[in-house]
C-alpha positions in Angstrom: 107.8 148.7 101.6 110.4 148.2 104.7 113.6 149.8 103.9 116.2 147.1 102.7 118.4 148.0 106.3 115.5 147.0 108.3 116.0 143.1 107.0 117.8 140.8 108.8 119.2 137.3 108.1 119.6 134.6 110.5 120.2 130.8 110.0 117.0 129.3 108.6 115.5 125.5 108.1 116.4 123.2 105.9 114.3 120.7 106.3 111.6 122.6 104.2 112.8 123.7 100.7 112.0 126.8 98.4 110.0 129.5 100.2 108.0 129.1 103.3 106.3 131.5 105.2 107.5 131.4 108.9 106.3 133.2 112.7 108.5 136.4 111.7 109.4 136.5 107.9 110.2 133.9 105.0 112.6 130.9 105.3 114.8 130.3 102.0 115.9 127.0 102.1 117.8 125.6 98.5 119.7 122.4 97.1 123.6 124.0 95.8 126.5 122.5 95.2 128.3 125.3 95.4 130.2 126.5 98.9 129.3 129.7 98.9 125.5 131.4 97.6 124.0 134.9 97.3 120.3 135.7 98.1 118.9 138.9 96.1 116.1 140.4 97.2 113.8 142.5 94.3 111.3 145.3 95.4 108.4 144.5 94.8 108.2 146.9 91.1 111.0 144.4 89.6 110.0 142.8 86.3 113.2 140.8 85.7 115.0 143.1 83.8 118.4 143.3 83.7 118.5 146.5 85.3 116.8 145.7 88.1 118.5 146.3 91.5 118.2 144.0 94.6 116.6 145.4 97.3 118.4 143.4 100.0 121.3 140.2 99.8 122.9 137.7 102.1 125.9 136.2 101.3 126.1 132.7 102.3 128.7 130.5 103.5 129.7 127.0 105.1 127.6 128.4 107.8 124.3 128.3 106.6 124.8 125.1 104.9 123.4 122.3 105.9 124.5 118.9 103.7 123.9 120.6 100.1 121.7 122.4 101.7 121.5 126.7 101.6 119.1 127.8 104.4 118.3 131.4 105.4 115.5 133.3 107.4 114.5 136.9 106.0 113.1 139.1 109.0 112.5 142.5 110.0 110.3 143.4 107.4 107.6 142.5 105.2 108.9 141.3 101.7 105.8 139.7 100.3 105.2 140.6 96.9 109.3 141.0 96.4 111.1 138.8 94.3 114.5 136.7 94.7 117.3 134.7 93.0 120.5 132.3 93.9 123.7 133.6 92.4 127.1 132.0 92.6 130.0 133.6 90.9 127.6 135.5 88.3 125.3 132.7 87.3 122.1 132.2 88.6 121.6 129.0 90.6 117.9 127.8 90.1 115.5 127.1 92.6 114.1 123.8 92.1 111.1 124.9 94.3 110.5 128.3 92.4 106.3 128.6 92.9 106.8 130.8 89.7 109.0 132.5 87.1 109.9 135.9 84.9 110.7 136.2 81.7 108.6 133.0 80.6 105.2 134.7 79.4 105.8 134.1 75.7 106.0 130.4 74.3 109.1 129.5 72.5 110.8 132.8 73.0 114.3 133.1 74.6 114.6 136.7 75.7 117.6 138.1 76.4 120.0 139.6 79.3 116.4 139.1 81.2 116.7 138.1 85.4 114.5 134.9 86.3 113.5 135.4 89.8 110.4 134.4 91.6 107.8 136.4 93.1 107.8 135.7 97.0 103.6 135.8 97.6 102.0 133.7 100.4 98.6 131.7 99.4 95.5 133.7 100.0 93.3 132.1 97.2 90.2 131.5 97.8 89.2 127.8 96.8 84.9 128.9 97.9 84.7 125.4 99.5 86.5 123.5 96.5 86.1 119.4 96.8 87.8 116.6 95.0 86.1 115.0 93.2 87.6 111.8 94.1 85.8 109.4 90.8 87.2 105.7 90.8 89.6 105.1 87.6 86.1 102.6 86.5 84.0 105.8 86.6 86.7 107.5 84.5 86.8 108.9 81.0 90.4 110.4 80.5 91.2 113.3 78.0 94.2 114.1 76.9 95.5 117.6 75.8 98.1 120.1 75.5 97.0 122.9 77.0 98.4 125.2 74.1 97.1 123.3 71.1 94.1 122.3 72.7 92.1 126.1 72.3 95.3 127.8 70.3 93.5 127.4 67.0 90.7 130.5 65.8 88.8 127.3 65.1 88.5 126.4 69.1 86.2 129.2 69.4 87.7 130.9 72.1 88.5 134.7 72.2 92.1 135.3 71.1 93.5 136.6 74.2 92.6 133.0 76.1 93.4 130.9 72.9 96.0 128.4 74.6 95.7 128.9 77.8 94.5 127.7 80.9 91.7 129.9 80.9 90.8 128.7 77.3 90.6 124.9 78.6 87.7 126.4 81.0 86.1 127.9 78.5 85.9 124.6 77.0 84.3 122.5 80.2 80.8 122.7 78.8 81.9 121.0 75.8 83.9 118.8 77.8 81.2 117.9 79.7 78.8 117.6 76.9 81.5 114.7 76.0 81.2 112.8 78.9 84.8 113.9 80.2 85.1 112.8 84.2 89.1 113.9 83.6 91.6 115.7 81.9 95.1 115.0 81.8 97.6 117.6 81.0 100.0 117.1 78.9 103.3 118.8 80.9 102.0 122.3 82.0 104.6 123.4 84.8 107.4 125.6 83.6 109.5 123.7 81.1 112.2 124.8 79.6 110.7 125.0 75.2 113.2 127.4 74.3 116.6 127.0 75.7 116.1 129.7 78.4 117.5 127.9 81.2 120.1 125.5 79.7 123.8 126.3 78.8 125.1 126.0 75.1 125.8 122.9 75.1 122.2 121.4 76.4 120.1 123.9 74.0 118.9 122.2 71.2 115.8 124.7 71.1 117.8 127.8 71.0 117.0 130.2 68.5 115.8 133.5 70.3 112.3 133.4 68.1 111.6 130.0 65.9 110.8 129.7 62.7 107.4 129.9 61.7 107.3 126.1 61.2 108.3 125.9 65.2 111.5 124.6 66.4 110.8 124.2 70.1 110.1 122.1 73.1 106.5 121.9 72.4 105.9 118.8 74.7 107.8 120.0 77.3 109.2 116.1 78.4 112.7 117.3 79.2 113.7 119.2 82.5 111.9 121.9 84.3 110.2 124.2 87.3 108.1 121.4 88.3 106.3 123.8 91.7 105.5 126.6 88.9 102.7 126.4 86.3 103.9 127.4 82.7 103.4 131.1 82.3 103.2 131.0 78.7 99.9 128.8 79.1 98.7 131.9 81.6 96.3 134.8 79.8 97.2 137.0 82.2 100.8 136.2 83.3 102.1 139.9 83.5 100.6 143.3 84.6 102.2 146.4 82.8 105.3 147.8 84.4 105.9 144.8 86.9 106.5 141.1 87.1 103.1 139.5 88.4 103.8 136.3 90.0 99.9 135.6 90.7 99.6 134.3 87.7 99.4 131.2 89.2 95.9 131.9 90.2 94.8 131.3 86.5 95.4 127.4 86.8 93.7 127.3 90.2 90.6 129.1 88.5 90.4 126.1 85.8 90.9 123.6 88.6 87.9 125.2 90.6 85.5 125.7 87.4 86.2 122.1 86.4 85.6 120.7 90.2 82.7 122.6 90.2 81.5 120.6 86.8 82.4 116.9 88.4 85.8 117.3 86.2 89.2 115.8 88.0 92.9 117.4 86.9 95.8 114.9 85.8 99.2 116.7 85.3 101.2 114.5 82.9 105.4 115.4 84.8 108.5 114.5 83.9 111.7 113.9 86.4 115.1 113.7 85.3 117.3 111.8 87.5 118.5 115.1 88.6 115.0 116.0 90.0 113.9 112.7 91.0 114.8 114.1 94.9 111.9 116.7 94.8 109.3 114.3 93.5 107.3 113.7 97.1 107.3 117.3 97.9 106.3 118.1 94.1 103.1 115.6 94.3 102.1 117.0 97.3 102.5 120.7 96.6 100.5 120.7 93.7 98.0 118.5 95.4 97.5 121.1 98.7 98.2 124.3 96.8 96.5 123.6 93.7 94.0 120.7 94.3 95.5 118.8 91.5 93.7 114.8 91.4 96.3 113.0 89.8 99.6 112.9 88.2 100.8 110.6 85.4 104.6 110.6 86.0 107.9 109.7 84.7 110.6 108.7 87.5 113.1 105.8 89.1 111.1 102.9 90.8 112.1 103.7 94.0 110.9 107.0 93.8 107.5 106.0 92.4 107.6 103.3 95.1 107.9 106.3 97.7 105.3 108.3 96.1 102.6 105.7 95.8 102.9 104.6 99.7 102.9 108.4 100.9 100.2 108.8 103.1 99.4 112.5 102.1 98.6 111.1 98.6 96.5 107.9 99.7 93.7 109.2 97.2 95.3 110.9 94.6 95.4 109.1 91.0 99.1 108.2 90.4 99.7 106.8 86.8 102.7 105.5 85.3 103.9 102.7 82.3 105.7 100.4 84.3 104.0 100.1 88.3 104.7 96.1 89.4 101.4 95.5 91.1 103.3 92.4 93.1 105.7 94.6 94.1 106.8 93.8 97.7 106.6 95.6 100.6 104.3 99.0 99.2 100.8 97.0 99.0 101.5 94.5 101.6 102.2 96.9 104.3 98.7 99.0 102.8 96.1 96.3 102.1 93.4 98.2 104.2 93.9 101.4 102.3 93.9 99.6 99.0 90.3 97.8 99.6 89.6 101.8 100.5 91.1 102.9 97.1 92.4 101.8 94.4 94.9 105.1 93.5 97.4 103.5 91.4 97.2 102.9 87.3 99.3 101.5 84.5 99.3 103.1 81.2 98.2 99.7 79.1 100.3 99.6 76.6 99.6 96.1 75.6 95.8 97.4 75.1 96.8 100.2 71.9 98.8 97.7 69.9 96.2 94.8 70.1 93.3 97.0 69.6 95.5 99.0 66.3 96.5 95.8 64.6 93.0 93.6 65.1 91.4 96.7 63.6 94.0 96.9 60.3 93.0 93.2 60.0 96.4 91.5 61.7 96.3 87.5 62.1 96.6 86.5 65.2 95.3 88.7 67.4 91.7 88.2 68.6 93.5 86.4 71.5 94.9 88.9 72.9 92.4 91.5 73.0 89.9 89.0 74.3 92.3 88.7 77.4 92.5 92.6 77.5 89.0 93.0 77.5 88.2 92.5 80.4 92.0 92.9 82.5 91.2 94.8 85.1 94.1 94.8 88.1 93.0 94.2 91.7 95.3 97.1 93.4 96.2 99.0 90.1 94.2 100.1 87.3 94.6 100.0 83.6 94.3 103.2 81.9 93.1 102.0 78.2 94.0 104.2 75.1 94.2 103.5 71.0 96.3 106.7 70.2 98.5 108.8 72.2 100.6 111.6 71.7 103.4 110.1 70.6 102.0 108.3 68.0 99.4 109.0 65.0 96.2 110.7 65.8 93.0 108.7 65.0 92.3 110.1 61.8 95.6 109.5 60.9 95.7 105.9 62.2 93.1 105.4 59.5 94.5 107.8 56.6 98.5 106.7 56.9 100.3 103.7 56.0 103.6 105.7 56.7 104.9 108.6 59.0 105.5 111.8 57.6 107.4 113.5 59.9 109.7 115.9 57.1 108.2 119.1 59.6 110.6 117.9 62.3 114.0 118.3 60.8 115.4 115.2 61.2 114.9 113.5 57.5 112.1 111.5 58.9 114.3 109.6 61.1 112.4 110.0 64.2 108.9 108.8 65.5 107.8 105.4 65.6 108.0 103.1 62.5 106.1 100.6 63.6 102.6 102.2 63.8 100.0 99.3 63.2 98.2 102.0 60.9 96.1 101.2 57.4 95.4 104.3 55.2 92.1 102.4 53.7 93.5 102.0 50.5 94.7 105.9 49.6 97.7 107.3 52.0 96.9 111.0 52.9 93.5 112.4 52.5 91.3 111.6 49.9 88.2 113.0 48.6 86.4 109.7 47.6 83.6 108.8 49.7 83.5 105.2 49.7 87.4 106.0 51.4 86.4 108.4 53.7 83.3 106.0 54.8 85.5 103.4 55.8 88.1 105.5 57.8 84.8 106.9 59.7 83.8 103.2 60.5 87.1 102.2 60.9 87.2 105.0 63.7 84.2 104.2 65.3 85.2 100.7 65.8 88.5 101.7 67.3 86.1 103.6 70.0 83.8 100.8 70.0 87.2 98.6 71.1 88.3 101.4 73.1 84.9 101.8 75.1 83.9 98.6 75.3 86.9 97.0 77.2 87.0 96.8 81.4 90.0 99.2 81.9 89.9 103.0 82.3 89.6 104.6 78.9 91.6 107.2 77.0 90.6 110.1 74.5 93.8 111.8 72.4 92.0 115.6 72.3 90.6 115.9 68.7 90.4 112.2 68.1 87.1 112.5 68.6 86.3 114.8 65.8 88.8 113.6 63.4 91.8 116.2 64.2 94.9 114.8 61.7 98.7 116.0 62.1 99.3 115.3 58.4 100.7 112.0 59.1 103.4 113.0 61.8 103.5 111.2 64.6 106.1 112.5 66.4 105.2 116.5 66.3 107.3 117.0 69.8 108.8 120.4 68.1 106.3 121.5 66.4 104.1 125.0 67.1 101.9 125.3 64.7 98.5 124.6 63.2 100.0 120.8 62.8 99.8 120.3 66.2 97.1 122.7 67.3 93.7 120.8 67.0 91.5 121.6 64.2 87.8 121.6 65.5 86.0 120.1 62.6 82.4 120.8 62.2 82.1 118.7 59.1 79.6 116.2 58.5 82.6 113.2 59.3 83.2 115.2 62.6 80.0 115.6 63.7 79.7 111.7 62.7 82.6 111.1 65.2 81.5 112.8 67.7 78.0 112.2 67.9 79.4 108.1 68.0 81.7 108.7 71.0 78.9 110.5 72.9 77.1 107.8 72.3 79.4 105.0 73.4 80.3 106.8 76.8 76.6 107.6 77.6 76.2 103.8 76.9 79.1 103.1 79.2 77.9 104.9 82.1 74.5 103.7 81.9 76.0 100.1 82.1 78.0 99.3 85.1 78.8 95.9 83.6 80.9 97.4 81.3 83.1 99.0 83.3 83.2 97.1 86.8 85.5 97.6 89.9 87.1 94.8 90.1 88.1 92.1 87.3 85.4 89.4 85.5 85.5 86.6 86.1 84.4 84.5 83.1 82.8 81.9 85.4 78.6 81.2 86.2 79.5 82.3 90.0 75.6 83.5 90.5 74.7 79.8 89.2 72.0 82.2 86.9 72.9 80.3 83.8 75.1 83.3 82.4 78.6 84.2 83.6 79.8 87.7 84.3 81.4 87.8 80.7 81.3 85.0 78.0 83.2 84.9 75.0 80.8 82.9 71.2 81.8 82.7 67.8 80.3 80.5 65.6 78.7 78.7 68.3 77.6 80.3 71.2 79.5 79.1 74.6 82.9 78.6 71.8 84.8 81.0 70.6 87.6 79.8 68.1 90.3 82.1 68.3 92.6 80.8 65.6 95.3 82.8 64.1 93.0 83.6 60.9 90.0 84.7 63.2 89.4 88.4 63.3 85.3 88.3 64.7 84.4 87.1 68.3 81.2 88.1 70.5 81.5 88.8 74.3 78.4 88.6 76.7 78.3 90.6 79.8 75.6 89.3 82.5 74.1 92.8 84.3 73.0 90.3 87.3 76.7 90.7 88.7 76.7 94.0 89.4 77.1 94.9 92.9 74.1 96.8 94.2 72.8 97.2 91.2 71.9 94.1 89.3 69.9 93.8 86.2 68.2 91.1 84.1 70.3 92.3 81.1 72.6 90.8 79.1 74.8 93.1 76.1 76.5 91.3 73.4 78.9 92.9 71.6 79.9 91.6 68.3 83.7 92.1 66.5 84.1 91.7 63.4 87.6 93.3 62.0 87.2 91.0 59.0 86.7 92.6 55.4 84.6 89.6 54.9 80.7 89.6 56.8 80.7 86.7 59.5 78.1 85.0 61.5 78.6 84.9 64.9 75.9 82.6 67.3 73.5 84.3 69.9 72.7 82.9 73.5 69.5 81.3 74.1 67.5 84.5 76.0 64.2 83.3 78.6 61.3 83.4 75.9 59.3 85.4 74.6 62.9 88.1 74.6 64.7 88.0 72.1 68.3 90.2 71.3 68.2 93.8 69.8 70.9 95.4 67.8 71.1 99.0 69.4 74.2 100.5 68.3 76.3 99.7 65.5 79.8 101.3 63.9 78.0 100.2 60.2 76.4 103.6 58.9 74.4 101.6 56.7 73.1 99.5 59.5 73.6 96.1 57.5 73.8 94.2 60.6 70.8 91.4 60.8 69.2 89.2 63.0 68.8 85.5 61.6 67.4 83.3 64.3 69.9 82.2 67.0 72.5 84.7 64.9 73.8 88.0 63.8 75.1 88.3 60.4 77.8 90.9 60.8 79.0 93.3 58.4 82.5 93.5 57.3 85.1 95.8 59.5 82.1 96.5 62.0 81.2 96.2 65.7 77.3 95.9 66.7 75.9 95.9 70.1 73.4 94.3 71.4 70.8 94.2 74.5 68.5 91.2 75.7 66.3 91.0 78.9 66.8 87.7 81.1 63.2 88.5 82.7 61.3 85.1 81.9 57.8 85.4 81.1 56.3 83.6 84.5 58.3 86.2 86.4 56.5 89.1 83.6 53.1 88.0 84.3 53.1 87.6 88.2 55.1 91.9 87.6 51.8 92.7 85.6 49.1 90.6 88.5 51.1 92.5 91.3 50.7 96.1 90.0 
């Protein structure tokens, strides 16, 4: 290493922030209030302790200030590998563009008289020809997961040292894929703040040095944080013994890479206080270049999120957010070309969860509105589709839960949601009767039959789709345990599950109808006799949708698929009643006739009665039919 009187410092850039690696050294270029800043330089063996030394520091002033702007250029030696802080009177300034951290290896612990600095390390990763993956939002199937609870259970099957962790969730692509998964969304997994480490007295409401056993942290991580660094603490190997080791880093990019290579994109779920709003562009693209990142579902003012969806740098990424204004004016307008290139922007629907949760508890008045969400499907923005979420009950307990339970949290059962649209099946918590347990299985399966048979981009909570239960709490944002880490059933009811939901995405993909690229229309605009989607009840061509109706049948026509048309027609047939209903078939070209090839009914009661299907109570059946009329089969048969 240079000697520390070999480094110079000389007026650096602003323009660029955090640490960049210029002609003759690094350029340190930080947002401060403050008029005056130190720079400390760490050898390369510093760990963060508090006895650490600085190798080298620059005191700046007015003069290398530029707005609220601290800029510096470090030359005269090579300092990659060292570390660094901001100091101002004896508090540490933070770098909103620190690439990583100290003293943030262990989840939920505060350690103390610890220094956070950042390792200073240019990129030499190598990506081995990395691509994106670039799938459309309606070639999608989302999956979300906290990357701790997702593997930190002995029950995810992987080894202990990886169980949480980055390198756990890549352990898990071959189930993943054996799902159907085309991407994962992270919950937040840069370096929040879950224990109070960075906050003053006042602003630490997770500040015990090591929680309770029954977790009293930041588990989500939705509050402020180090939005350029990945979380260390989801990092198997986040330090080396004797020395900070900032590479850490590399261990998302590995999971990124191993899940490229397997067709799988990366969401990163983030989180901008109003504060941090002013990094957001630079944040999107940083993990975009440096870590190939696909997406980001993100939290932030509308201007902002105006900004970041015209950027041209992120013309393809996925960005996702709850409230984008498709008509907004000036942002698509001014793009219209790149839009008919790509569609990159989505909604969260959250109109989709609460009429697909309260038709399947049985709720008047409802079949209208999931009919119309159906089939939405936005020109210009997508519509990411889910039933649960994280903040919210978990499917099993959608099904098992009349009420929250949320004691674990502290807070008297005051917090959460209280207006879930949940049914416990007639027995609130879990029950050991089977006729109970039955009905929350089919009651599951038709909330992925809803889920997977509606136009817009659908959503997976992790372990929904093997039963995973928090006990009823659906508001678990402090809790690091086994409530919140996901229990992989291999029960008979899981296997159930699962088995179902491989089925329904398999049948998705196979069927482009079902999940088109732009929205249906409802109209016969082939003049084929069939539109692109139909909507029959007890007559076919009619659907009553009355207040009291809770069944409906939708017909999609596979001859309006672009590229790829088909004589098919699928019919899929609602019935949230608890009563069985009749519900009238289309006419198909003789001799076919309809076929019932999936059903959420385990007992398969469904039946065929002429013109009809007879549908069981609380069930959703699907069925095919060819359009292929019997001239056109016979002159097939003459020709070959």
């Amino acid at each position: 290493m240079t000697r520390s009187t070999e480094l110079e410092a000389v007026y650096g850039n602003p323009l660029q922030l955090g640490v960049t690696k210029v002609k003759d050294g690094y350029n340190f270029a930080v947002r401060s209030f403050t008029d005056e800043l130190t720079l400390e330089i760490y050898p390369v063996t510093a760990s963060g302790d508090k006895n650490d030394s600085p190798l080298f520091t620059v005191d700046m002033d007015e003069a290398y200030r530029f707005g609220d702007v601290f800029a510096v250029e470090i030359t005269g030696g090579d300092i990659d590998g060292c570390s660094y802080r901001y100091m101002h009177n004896g508090t540490m300034v933070r770098d909103d563009y620190a690439a990583n951290l100290s003293g943030c290896s262990e989840f939920g612990h505060n350690i103390r008289d610890i220094k956070y600095i950042t390792k200073i390390q240019s990129d030499r990763y190598d990506w081995e020809n990395d691509r994106f993956p670039r799938i459309p939002y309606d070639e999608c199937i989302f999956y979300k997961l906290h990357v701790r609870g997702f593997t930190k259970s002995r029950t995810s099957g992987v080894e202990l040292s990886k169980r949480g962790t980055f390198a756990g969730i890549t352990d898990k692509i071959p189930y993943l894929r054996s799902l159907g998964i085309t991407t994962i969304e992270l919950m937040p997994a840069y370096e929040f703040d879950e224990a109070g480490r960075f906050a003053s007295d006042k602003e630490k409401h997770y500040s015990s040095s090591k929680p309770e056993k029954s977790g009293c942290v930041n588990y989500w991580g939705y509050l402020g944080g180090f939005h350029f660094a990945p979380k260390a603490a989801y990092c198997a190997a986040s330090c080396s013994e004797g020395s900070y080791n900032g590479s850490y880093t590399d261990e998302f990019r590995d999971m990124v890479k191993a899940l490229h290579a397997n067709g799988i994109e990366v969401v990163m779920e983030m989180y901008f206080t109003h504060e941090e709003s002013y990094l957001i562009e630079d944040c999107l693209r940083y993990w975009v270049m440096n870590y190939h990142v696909d997406g980001f579902h993100i939290y932030c003012d509308e201007c902002r999120l105006s900004a970041a969806a015209d950027d041209p740098v992120l013309g393809s990424t996925k960005i996702i957010t709850v409230y984008w204004d498709n008509g907004r004016p000036g942002i698509h307008n001014q793009a219209e070309c790149r839009i008919k290139r790509t569609k990159h922007m989505a909604n969260y629907n959250t109109g989709f969860d609460e009429a697909a949760k309260r038709l399947l508890k049985g709720d008047e008045n409802q079949l209208q509105t999931f009919a119309r969400l159906l089939r939405a499907n936005p020109a210009d923005a997508a519509d990411i589709n889910y039933v649960t979420n994280h903040n919210g009950f978990t499917m099993m307990d959608l099904v098992s839960y009349d009420r929250k339970h949320n004691e674990a949290n502290g807070e008297g059962n005051r917090d959460g949601e209280n207006f879930n649209y949940s049914w416990n099946c007639g027995i609130e918590g879990p029950s050991r009767k089977k006729k109970i347990n039955e009905l929350r299985t089919r009651q599951i399966k038709n909330a992925f039959a809803m889920l997977f048979t509606a136009q817009g981009t659908p959503l997976i909570l992790a372990g929904d789709e093997f039963g995973n239960s928090q006990s009823g709490n659906n508001n678990p944002y402090c809790i690091d345990n086994e409530t919140t880490w996901l229990e992989w059933k291999e029960s008979v009811q899981a296997r159930s599950i699962t088995d179902f939901v491989r089925i329904l995405i398999d049948f998705r993909k196979s069927h482009k109808i079902m999940h088109m690229d732009s929205e249906l229309t409802a109209a016969d605009g082939l003049s084929c006799g069939y539109p692109d989607i139909s909507y029959h009840g007890d007559n076919a061509w009619y659907s009553r949708m009355e207040s009291y109706d809770r069944h409906i049948g939708v017909m999609y026509c596979s001859r309006y698929v672009k590229n790829e048309p088909a004589d098919e027609v699928i019919y899929v047939a609602y019935n949230l009643h608890w009563e069985p209903h009749h519900l009238a078939l289309p006419d198909l070209p003789e001799p076919n006739e309809w076929k019932i090839i999936l059903s959420t009914d385990s007992d398969n009661t469904a039946k065929l009665e002429g013109r009809q299907i007879i549908t069981p109570p609380r069930s959703v059946t699907i069925l095919t039919g060819s359009l292929i009329r019997t001239s056109t089969i016979k002159r097939r048969k003459r020709r070959s």
